[in-house]
C-alpha positions as CSV (number, residue, x, y, z in Angstrom):
1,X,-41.7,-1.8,11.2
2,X,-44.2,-3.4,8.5
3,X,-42.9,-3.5,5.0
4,X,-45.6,-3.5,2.3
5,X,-44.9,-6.2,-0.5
6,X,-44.5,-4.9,-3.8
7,X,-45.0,-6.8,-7.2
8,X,-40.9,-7.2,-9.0
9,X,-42.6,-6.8,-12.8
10,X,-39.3,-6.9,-13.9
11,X,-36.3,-9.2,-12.2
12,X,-34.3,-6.6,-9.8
13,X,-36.6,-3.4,-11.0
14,X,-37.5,-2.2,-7.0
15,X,-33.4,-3.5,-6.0
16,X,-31.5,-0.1,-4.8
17,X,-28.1,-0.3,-6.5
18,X,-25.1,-1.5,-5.1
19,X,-22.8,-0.1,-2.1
20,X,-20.7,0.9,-4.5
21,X,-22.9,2.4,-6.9
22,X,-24.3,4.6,-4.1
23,X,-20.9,6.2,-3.5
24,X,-19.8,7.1,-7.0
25,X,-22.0,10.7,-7.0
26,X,-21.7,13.4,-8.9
27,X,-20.2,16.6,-8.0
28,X,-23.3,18.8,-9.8
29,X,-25.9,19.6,-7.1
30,X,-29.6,17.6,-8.0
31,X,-32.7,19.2,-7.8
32,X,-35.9,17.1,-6.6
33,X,-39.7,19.4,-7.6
34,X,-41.8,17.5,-4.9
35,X,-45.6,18.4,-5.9
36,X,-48.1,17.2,-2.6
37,X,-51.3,17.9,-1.3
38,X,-51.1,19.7,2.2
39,X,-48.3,21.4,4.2
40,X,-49.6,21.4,7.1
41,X,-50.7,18.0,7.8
42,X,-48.8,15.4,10.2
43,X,-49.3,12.2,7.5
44,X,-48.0,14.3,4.4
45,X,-45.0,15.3,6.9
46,X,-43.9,11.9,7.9
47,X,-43.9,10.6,4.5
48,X,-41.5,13.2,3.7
49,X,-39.5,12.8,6.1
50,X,-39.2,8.9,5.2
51,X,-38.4,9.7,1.9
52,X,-35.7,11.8,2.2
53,X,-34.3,9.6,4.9
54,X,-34.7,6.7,2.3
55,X,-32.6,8.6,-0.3
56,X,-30.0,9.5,2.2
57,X,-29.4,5.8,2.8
58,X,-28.9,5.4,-1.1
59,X,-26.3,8.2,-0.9
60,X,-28.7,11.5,-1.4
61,X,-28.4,13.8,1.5
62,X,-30.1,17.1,1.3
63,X,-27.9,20.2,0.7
64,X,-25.0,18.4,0.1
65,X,-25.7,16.8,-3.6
66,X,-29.7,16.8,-3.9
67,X,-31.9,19.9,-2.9
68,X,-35.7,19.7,-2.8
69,X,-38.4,21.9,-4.1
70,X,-41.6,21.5,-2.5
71,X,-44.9,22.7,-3.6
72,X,-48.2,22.0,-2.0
73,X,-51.8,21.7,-4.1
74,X,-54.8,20.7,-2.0
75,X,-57.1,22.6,-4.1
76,X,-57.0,19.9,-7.1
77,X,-55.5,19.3,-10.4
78,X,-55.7,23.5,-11.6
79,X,-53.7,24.4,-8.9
80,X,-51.4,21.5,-9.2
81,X,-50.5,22.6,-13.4
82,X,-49.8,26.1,-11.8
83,X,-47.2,24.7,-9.3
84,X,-45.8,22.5,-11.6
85,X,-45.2,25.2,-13.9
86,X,-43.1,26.6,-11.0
87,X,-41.1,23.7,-10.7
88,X,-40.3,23.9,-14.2
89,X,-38.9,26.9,-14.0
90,X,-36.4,26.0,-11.4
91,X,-35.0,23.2,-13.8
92,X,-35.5,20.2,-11.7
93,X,-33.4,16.9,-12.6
94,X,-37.2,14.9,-11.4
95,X,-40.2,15.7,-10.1
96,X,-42.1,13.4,-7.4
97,X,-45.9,13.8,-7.6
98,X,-48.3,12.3,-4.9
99,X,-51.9,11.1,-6.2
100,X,-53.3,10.6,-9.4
101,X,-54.9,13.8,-10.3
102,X,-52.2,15.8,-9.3
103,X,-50.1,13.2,-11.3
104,X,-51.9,13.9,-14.4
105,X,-51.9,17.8,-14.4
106,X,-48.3,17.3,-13.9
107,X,-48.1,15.1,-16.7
108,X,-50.2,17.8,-18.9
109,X,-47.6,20.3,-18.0
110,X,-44.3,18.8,-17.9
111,X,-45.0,17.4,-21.7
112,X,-42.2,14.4,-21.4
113,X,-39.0,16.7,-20.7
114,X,-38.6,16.1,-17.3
115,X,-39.2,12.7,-15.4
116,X,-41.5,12.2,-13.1
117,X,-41.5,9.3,-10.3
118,X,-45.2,9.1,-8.9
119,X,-47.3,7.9,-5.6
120,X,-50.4,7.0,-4.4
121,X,-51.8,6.3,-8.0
122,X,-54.4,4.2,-8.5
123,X,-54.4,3.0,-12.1
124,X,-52.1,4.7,-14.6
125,X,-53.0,2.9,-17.4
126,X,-56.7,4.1,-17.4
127,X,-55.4,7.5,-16.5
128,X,-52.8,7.5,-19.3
129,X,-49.8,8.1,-17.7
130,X,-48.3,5.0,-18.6
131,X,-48.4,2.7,-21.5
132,X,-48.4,-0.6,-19.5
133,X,-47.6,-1.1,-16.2
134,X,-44.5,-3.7,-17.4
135,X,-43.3,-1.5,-19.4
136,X,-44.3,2.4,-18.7
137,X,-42.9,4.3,-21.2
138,X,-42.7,8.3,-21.8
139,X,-41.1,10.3,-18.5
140,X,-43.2,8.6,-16.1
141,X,-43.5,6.0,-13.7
142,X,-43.9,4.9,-9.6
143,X,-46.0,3.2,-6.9
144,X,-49.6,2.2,-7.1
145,X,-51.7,2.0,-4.3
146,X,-55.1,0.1,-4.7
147,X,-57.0,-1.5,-7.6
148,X,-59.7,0.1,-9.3
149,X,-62.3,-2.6,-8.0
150,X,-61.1,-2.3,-4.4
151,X,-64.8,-0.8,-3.6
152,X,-66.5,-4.0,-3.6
153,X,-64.3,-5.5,-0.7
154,X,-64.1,-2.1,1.0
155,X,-68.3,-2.8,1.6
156,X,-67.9,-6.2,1.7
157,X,-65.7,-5.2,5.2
158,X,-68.5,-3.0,6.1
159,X,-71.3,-5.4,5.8
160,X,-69.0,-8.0,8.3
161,X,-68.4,-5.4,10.9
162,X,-72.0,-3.9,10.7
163,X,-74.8,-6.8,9.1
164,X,-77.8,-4.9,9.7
165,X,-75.8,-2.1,7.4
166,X,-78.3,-1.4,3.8
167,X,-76.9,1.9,2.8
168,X,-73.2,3.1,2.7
169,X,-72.4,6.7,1.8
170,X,-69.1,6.9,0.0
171,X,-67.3,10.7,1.0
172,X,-64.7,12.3,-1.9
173,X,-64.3,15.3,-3.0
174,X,-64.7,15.2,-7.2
175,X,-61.5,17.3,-7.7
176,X,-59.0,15.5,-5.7
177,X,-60.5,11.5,-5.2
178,X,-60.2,9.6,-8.9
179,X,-63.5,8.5,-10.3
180,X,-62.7,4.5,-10.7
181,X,-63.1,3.8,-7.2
182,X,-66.6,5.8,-6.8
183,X,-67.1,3.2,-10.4
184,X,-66.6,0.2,-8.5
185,X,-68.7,0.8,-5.5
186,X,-71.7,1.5,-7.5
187,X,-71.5,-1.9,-9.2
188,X,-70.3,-3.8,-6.4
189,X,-73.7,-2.8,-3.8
190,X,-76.0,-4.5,-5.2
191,X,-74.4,-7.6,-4.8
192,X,-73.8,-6.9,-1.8
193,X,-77.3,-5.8,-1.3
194,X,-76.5,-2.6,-0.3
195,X,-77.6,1.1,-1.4
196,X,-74.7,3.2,-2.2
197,X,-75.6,7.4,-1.9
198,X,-72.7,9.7,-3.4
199,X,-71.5,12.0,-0.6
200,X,-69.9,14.3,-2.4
201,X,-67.7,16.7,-0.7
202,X,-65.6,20.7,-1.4
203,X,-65.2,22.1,1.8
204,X,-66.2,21.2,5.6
205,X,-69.0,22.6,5.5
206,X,-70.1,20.0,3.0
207,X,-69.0,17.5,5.4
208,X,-70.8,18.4,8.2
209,X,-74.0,18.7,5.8
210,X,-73.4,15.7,3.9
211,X,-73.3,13.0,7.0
212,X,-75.9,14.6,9.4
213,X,-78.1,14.4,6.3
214,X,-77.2,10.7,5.3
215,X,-77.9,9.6,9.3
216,X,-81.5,11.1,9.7
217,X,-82.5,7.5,8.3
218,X,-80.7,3.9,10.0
219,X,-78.6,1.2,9.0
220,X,-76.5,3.6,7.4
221,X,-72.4,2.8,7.0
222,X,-70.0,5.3,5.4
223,X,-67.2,4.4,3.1
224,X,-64.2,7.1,3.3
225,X,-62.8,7.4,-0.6
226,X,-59.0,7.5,-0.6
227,X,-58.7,11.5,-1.3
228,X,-56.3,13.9,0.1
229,X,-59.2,15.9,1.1
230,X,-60.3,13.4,3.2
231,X,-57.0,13.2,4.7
232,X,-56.6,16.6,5.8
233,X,-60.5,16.9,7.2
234,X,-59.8,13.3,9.1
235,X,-60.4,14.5,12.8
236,X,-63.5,16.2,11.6
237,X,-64.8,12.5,10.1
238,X,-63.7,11.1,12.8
239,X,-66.2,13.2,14.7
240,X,-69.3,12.8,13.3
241,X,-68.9,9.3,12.7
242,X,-68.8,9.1,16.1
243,X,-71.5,11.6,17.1
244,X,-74.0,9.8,14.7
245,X,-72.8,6.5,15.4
246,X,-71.8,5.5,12.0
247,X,-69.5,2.6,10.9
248,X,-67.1,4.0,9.1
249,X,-64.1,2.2,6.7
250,X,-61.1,4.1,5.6
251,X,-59.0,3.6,2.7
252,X,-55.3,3.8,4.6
253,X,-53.7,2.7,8.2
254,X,-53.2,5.9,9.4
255,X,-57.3,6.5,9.6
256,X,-57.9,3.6,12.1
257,X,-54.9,4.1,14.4
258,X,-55.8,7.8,14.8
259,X,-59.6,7.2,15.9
260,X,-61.3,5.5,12.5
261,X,-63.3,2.1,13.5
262,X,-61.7,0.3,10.5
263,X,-59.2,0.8,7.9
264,X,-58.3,-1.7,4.7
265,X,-55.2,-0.4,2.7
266,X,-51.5,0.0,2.4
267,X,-48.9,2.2,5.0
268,X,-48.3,4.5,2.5
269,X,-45.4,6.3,4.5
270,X,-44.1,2.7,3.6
271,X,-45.0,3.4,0.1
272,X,-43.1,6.7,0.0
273,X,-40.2,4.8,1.6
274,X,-39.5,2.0,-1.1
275,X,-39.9,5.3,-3.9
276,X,-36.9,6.1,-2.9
277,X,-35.2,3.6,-4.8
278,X,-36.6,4.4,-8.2
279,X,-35.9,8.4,-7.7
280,X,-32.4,6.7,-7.0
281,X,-32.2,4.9,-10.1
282,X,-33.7,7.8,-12.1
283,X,-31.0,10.1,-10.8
284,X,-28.2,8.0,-11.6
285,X,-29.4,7.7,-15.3
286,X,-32.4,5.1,-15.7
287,X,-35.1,6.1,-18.3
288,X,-38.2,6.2,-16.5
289,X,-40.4,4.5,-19.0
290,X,-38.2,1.5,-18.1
291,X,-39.1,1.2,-14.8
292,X,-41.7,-0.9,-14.2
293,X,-45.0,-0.1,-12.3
294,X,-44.9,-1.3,-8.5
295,X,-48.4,-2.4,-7.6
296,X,-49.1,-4.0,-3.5
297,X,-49.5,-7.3,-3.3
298,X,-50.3,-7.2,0.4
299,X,-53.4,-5.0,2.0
300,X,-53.8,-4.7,5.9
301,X,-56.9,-5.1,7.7
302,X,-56.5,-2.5,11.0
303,X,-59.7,-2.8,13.2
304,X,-59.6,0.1,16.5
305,X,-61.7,-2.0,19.3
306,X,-61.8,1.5,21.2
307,X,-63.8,3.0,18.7
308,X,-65.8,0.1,18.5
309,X,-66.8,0.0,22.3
310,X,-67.7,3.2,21.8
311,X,-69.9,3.1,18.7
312,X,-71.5,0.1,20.4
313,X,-70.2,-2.4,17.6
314,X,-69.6,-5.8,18.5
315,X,-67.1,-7.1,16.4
316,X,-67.6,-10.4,14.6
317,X,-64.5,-12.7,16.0
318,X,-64.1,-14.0,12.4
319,X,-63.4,-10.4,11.3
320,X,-61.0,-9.9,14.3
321,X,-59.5,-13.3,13.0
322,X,-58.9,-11.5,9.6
323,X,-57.7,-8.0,11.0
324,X,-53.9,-7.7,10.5
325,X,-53.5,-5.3,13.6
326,X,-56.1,-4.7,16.3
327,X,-56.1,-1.6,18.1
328,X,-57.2,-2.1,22.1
C-alpha cells in the first residue's frame, strides 16, 4: 500500500498518540457529524471506510465509544450550511468535512463552537478557514490536497503526452470545484502556448454538451478540475473522452486506474487515512487551531497504457520514465 508524504509543520503534529494513550478512553459515547459529497459513489465509500478503520486502530470503534453522523451534499455549498445545521443539532463532539466549499459553508454555520477536522482542501488560507497553515487557529484545521498553481504542471503533463495539443478545456462545475485552480490554468497556457476554454459544468447534460462541442475543432486536450462533481459523473468522462478521442488528465489516482489516460495527484483514500490521527488528537482534547496544516509533499504520476492504445497515443518514453505507476 502507497503512503502519501505529508509535511510535519510542527515536530510530532501528524504522530498518533501513544499505545497507552489510545487505551485510556472515555466512558461518554463521541459523536463524529461527517459532511461529504455523494452516498452513493464507490470512491467516497472506501474513504470512509479507511477512516473509520484508521480510528479503530487509535482506539475508536463505532458504536462502542464513537458514533458517526453522516450527511451527504453534492449539490454545493447551500445544501452543505443546511446539513450542517443538522449536525448541529445532534451535538457532535467534531465534525469532518470533505472539500473546500463544503468546508467553508460549514465553517459559516458552525461559527467556532464546534471543531472541525477538514479534507481535500486546497488552500485554507485564501479561503479563510485558517490563519496560517503553522499555526491554524479558530475551530478548524486538516489535510490539503494540491497547490493553488498545480494547473500549470497539470498542462504541462498534457502537452508531454499529446505535443500537437493547442487547446485544453478545463471541466468543473462552479458550485462544487474552488476557483484558484481554474486561476492558475488561465495564467499558466500561455506559457505553455496553449488556449485554455472554460468548460463549465451543472448537470450531465452539460457534460455531454460541453465536450462534443469543444471536439468539433482538433488538437484539443481536456483538463478534469478536482471537483466532486466530476467524481461522481467519472464513467460518463471517461466515455466521451474516449468516443472523441481526447487526451484527458485527472486531478486524483482513482481517475486513471478506472479508465482515465492520465492522472497527477495524491490517493486521497490515503489522505482520509492519515486524518484519522488529528480527529484522534482532537477527541482526546487538542485545540484544533493548534494543529498544524498537513500539505503533500509527494504527487503521483499514473499513466493507463490501455487507454492509450486505444486513443491512439503514443506515449513519450521520457513521460513513462516520470510516471509513478503504469497501468498495462
Amino acid at each position: 500500500m502507497r503512503r502519501r508524504e505529508f509535511i510535519t509543520l510542527v515536530s510530532g503534529a501528524a504522530v498518533a498518540w501513544p499505545l497507552a494513550a489510545r487505551a485510556q478512553q472515555s466512558e461518554r459515547m463521541r459523536r463524529i457529524g461527517v459532511l461529504m459529497g455523494v452516498a452513493n459513489d464507490s470512491e467516497a465509500q472506501d474513504r470512509l471506510v479507511a477512516f473509520r478503520q484508521a480510528l479503530e486502530r487509535l482506539g475508536w470503534t463505532e458504536n462502542v465509544n464513537v458514533r458517526f453522523d453522516y450527511r451527504w451534499a453534492p449539490k454545493g455549498p447551500e445544501e452543505a450550511r443546511t446539513f450542517t445545521k443538522e449536525l448541529i443539532d445532534l451535538k457532535p463532539d467534531l465534525i469532518f468535512v470533505q472539500s473546500t466549499p463544503m468546508t467553508v459553508a460549514a465553517k459559516e454555520v458552525v461559527a467556532g463552537s464546534i471543531p472541525i477536522v477538514f479534507v481535500q482542501v486546497s488552500d485554507p488560507v485564501v479561503a479563510k478557514l485558517v490563519e496560517t497553515l503553522a499555526k491554524p487557529g479558530g475551530n478548524l484545521t486538516g489535510f490539503t490536497n494540491f497547490e493553488p498553481s498545480m494547473g500549470g504542471k497539470w498542462l504541462e503533463l498534457i502537452k508531454s503526452i499529446a505535443p500537437n495539443v493547442t487547446r485544453v478545456a478545463y471541466l468543473f462545475n462552479p458550485a462544487t470545484s474552488p476557483a484558484f485552480f481554474r486561476q492558475s490554468v488561465e495564467s499558466a497556457a500561455p506559457i505553455l502556448s496553449l488556449k485554455a476554454v472554460a468548460a463549465e459544468v451543472g448537470s450531465p447534460s452539460d457534460i455531454d454538451l460541453a465536450i462534443q462541442t469543444f471536439a468539433l475543432e482538433p488538437n484539443g486536450g481536456l483538463l478534469v478540475m478536482p471537483d466532486v462533481f466530476a467524481t461522481v459523473n467519472r464513467q460518463q468522462i471517461f466515455g466521451l473522452a474516449a468516443r472523441y478521442r481526447i487526451p484527458t488528465l485527472y486531478t486524483f489516482r482513482f481517475y486513471a486506474v478506472e479508465g482515465g489516460l492520465m492522472s497527477y495527484g495524491i490517493d486521497i483514500t490515503d489522505m482520509f487515512r492519515q486524518s484519522a490521527v488529528y480527529v484522534d488528537r482532537v477527541l482526546r482534547g487538542a485545540n484544533p487551531g493548534d494543529l498544524p496544516v498537513q500539505v503533500p509533499t509527494k504527487y503521483e504520476l499514473i499513466i493507463n497504457l490501455r487507454t492509450a492504445k486505444a486513443l491512439g497515443i503514443t506515449v513519450p518514453e521520457m513521460l513513462l520514465a516520470r510516471a509513478d505507476e503504469v497501468i498495462e
